[in-house]
C-alpha positions in Angstrom: 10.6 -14.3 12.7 8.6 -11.2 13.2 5.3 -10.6 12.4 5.1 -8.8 8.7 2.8 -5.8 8.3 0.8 -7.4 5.3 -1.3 -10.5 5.5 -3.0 -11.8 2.8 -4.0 -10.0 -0.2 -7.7 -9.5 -0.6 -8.7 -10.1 -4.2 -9.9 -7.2 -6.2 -10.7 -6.2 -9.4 -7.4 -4.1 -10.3 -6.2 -0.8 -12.3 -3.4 -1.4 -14.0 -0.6 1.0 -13.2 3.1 0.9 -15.3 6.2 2.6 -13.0 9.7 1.4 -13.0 11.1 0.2 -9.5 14.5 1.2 -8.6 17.0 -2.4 -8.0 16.9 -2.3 -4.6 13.7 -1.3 -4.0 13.1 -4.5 -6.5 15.2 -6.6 -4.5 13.7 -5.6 -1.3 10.1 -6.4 -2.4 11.6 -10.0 -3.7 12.7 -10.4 -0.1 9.6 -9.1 1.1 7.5 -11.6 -1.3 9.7 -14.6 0.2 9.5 -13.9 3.6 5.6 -13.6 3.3 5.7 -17.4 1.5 7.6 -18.2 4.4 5.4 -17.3 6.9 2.4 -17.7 4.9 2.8 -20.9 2.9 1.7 -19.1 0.1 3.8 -17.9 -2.9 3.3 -14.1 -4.1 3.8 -12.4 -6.7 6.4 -9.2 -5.4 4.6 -6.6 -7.9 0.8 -7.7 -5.9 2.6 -6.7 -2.7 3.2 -2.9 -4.2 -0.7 -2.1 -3.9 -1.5 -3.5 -0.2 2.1 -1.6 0.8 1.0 1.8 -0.7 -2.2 1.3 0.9 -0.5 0.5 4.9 1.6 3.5 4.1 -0.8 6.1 3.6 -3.6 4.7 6.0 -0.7 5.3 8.8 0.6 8.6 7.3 -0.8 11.1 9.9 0.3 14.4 7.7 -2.2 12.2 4.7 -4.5 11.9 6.2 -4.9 15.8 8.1 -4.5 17.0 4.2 -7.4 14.3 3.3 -9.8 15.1 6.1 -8.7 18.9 5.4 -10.0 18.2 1.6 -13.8 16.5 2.8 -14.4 19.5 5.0 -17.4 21.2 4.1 -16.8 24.6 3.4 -18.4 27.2 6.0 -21.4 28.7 4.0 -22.0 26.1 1.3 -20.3 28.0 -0.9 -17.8 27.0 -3.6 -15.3 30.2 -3.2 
């Protein structure tokens, strides 16, 4: 079996976040959640895999994070406009 793209899940104090999953997508992260057990030995909880996937996705987005170090650039001048 391939290597997944999540490891273990570090524990943190969460936000609580309500959104509504499409089926598949639901599916998918069941499958997801199972294959981790499989490799891992331990069983998780598909909705804890939503955070640490969000989180891979934008930390390899390149267009994210251009617009993000865009954002922290100090202006030229000091100024605020």
């Amino acid at each position: 079996m391939p290597k997944l793209r999540l490891g273990a899940l570090p524990d943190d104090k969460p936000v609580k976040v309500h959104t509504e999953l499409p089926a598949p997508i639901h599916r998918d992260l069941v499958a997801y959640a199972e294959a981790l057990a499989r490799e891992s030995g331990q069983r998780i909880d598909p909705a804890k895999l939503i955070a640490p996937m969000l989180a891979r996705f934008m930390a390899t987005d390149r267009g994210f994070a251009k617009a993000r170090r865009a954002s922290h650039t100090p202006r030229a001048g000091g100024g605020d406009g």
